[in-house]
N, C-alpha and C positions, 0 to 999 in steps of 0.2 A: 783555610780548612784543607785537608790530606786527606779527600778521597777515598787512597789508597790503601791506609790504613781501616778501612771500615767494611762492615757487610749490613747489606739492607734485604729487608725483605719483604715483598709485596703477595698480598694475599687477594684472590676471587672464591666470588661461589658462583655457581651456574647452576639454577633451579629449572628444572623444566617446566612448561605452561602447558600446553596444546598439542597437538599433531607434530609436527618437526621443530617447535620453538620452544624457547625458555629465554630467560634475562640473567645475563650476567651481572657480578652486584660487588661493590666493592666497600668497606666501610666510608662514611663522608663522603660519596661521592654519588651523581646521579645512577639508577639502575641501566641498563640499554636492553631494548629488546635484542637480539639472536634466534638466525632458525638457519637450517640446512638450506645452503645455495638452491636456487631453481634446477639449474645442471643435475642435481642431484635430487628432484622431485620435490625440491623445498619450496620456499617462499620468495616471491621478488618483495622490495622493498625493507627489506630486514639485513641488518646485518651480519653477518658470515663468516665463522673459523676464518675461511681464506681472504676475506674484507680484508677483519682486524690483524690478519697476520702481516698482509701489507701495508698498513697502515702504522702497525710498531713501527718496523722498516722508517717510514717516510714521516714521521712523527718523531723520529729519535734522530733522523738526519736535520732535522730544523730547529732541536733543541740544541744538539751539539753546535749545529751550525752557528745558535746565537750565542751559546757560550762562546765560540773561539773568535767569532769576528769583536764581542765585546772586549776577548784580553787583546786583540789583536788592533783593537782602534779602527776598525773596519765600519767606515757611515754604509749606510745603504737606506732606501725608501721604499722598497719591497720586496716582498720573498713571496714565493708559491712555488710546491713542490707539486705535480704527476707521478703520480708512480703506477707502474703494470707488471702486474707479478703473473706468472707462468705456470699453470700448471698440468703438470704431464704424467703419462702412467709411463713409469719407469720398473724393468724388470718386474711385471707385473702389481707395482703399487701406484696409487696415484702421491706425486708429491710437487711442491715448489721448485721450479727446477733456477730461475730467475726474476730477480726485482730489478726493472729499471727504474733508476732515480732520474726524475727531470726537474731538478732546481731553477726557477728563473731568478735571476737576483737583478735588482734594478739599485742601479747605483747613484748620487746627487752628480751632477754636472761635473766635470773632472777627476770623479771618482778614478781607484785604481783596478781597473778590471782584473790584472795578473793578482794582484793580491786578493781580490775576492774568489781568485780560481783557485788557490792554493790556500786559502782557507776554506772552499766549500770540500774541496778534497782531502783536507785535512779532520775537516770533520765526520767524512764519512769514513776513512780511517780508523779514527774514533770510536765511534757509532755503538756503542755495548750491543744493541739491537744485532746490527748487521754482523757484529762478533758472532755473535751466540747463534745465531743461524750457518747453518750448512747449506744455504740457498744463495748462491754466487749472487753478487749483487753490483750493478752496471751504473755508473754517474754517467750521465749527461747536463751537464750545467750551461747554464745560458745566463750570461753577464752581461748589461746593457747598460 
């Protein structure tokens, strides 16, 4: 299939509910609650504009990442990614100023460490997510 050739489009709605929440909602998919971070007089335990925006981030690094180790023949026995996104008031706005990625990849016994590095790099590369943002974005990967 060619990709390249194509354009897709993905569609939300965000309803409000209550005080600083609502749920975002996608066709066929489960609803999520959402409300305003704590920092900003919201809610703890809810999730957050600046959650989900790092989490596209580090959700599109481990999708890419199993596309390419797949065409790349790449075994591995685990993945987990960390990621810590930054945000700062810049020229009086607040924005994302960086996402660090921390991929652990665990590899089977004799596995090829160099090549798991250059395809987890290759994936974030990749990354449509980390494209499409203007929030510099940091790998740190850890291969074992």
């Amino acid at each position: 299939m060619d990709v390249r050739s194509k354009v897709y489009t993905y569609r939300t709605a965000v309803q409000w509910t209550e005080q600083k929440k609502g749920a975002i909602s996608s066709e066929g998919k489960p609803e999520i609650q959402v409300a305003t971070p704590p920092e900003f007089k919201g809610h703890e335990g809810i999730w957050s504009p600046e959650d989900l925006y790092v989490a596209a981030a580090n959700i599109c690094l481990m999708t890419t990442f199993l596309a390419v180790a797949d065409r790349g023949g790449l075994a591995f026995t685990a993945y987990r990614c960390e990621a810590e996104g930054r945000l700062e008031l810049v020229e009086g706005k607040f924005q994302m100023t960086v996402i660090t990625l921390r991929p652990h990849i665990t590899l089977p016994s004799g596995g090829d460490a160099s090549k798991a590095k250059e395809l987890i790099e290759k994936a974030e590369a990749n990354c449509l997510i980390s494209n499409s943002m203007k929030t510099r974005i940091i790998l740190e990967p850890t291969i074992v």
